[in-house]
C-alpha positions as CSV (number, residue, x, y, z in Angstrom):
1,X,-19.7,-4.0,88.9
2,X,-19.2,-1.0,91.1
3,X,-15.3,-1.6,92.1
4,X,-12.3,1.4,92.9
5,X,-8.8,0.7,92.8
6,X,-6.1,2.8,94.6
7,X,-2.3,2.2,94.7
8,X,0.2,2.6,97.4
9,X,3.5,2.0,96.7
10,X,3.7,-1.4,95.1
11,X,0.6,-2.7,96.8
12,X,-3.0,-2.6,94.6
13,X,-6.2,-2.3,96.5
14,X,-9.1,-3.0,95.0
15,X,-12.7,-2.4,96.8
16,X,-15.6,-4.1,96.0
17,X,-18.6,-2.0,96.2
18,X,-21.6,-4.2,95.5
19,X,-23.5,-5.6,98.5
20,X,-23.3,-9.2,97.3
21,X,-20.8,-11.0,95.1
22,X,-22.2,-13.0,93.2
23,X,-23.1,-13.7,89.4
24,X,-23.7,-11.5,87.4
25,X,-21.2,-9.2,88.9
26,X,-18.9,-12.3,89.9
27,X,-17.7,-12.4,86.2
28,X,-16.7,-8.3,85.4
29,X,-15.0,-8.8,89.0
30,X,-12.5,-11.2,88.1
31,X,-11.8,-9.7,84.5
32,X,-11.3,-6.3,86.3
33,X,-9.0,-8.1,89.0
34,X,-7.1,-10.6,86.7
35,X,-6.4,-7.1,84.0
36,X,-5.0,-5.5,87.2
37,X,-2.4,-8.5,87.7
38,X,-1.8,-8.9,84.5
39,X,-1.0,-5.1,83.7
40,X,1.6,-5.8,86.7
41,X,0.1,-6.2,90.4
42,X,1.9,-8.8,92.4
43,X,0.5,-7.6,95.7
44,X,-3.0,-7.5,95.9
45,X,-5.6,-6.1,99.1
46,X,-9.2,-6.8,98.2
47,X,-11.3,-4.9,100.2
48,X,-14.9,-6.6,100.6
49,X,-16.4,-3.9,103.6
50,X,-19.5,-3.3,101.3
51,X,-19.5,-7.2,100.8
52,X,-22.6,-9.0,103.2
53,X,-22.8,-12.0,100.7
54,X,-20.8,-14.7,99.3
55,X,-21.8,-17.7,97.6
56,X,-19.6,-20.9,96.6
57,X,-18.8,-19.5,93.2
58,X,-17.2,-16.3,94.8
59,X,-15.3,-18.3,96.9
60,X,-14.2,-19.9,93.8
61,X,-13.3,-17.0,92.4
62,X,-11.2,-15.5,95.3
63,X,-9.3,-18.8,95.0
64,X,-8.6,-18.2,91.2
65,X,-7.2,-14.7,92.4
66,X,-4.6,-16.9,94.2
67,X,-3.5,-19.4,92.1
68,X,-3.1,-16.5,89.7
69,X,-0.9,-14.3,92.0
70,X,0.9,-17.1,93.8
71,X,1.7,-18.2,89.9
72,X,3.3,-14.8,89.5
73,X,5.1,-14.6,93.1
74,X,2.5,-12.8,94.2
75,X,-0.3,-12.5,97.2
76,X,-3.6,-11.5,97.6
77,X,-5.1,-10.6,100.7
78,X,-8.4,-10.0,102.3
79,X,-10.0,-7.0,104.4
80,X,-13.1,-6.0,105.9
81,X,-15.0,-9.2,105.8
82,X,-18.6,-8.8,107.3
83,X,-19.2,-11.5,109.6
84,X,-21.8,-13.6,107.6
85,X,-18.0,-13.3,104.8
86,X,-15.9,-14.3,107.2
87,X,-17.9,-17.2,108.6
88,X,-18.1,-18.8,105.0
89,X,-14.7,-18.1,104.0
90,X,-13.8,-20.3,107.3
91,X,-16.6,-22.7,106.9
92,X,-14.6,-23.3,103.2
93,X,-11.0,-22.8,104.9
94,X,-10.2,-20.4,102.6
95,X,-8.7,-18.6,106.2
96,X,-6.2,-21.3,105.6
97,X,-5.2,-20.5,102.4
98,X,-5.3,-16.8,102.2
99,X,-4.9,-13.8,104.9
100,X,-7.2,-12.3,106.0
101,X,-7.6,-8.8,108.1
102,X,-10.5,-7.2,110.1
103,X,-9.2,-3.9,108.3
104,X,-7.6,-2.6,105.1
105,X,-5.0,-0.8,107.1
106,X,-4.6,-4.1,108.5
107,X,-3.8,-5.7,105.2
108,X,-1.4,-2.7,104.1
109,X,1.0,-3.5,107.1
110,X,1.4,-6.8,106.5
111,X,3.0,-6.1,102.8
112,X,4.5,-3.9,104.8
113,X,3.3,-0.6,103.8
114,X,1.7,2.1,105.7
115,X,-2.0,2.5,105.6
116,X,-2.0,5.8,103.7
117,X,-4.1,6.5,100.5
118,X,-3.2,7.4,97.2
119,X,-6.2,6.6,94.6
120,X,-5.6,6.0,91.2
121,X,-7.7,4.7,89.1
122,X,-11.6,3.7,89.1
123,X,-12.8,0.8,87.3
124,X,-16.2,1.0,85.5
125,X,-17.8,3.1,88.2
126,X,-21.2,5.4,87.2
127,X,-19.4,9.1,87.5
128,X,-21.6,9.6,90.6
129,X,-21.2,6.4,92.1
130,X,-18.0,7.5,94.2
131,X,-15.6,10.3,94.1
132,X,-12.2,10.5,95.1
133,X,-13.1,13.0,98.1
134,X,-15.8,10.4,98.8
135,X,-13.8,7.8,98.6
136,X,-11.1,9.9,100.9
137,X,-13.5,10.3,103.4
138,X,-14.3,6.8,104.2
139,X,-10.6,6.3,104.7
């Protein structure tokens, strides 16, 4: 599972970086994601720009991230959703349920914090896979 995670202030952002979401990666993503509220998070961006498929078990999944932060006072929202994404996650009414912005910067003001970036941490990445002037780069 090829994933980053950055902090700004209180808010965790966490970018997916596999073209589809589904098994097998499905599982390491929400062990990786449920560690990251449980070591804390209670605001939550997922960033799915890399993401061009879904399937019924990932939207299963990003509804687990929800009941887990909402049982925590917290919120998770979505960003960059390609269009075939967003479609299913509307289809499902998941757009109901959870927010959802056309950008990560997007997502950032509406916890209310700038869009700046301050990484932190990456999770189970290849050393070559992505480095944090790469990963500065694509803003």
């Amino acid at each position: 599972m090829r994933l980053s995670r950055l902090q700004i202030g209180d808010v965790h952002v966490v970018r997916v970086q596999e073209a589809k979401l589904t098994y097998p990666v499905l599982s390491s993503f929400f062990v990786q994601v449920r560690q990251i509220v449980e070591d804390g998070a209670r605001k939550l961006v997922i960033d799915l720009e890399a993401v061009a498929y879904i399937d019924s078990a990932s939207i299963g999944c990003l509804m687990d991230i929800h009941r887990l932060l909402k049982g925590r006072d917290g919120a998770v929202k979505l960003s960059g959703l390609q269009p075939r994404v967003e479609t299913m996650l509307s289809m499902t009414g998941v757009r109901r349920i959870v927010d959802i912005h056309r950008a990560e910067a997007g997502a950032l003001a509406a916890f209310g914090r700038p869009p700046k970036q301050n990484p932190i941490a990456s999770l189970h990445l290849p050393p070559d896979t992505l480095t944090v002037a790469g990963r500065l780069a694509r803003g």
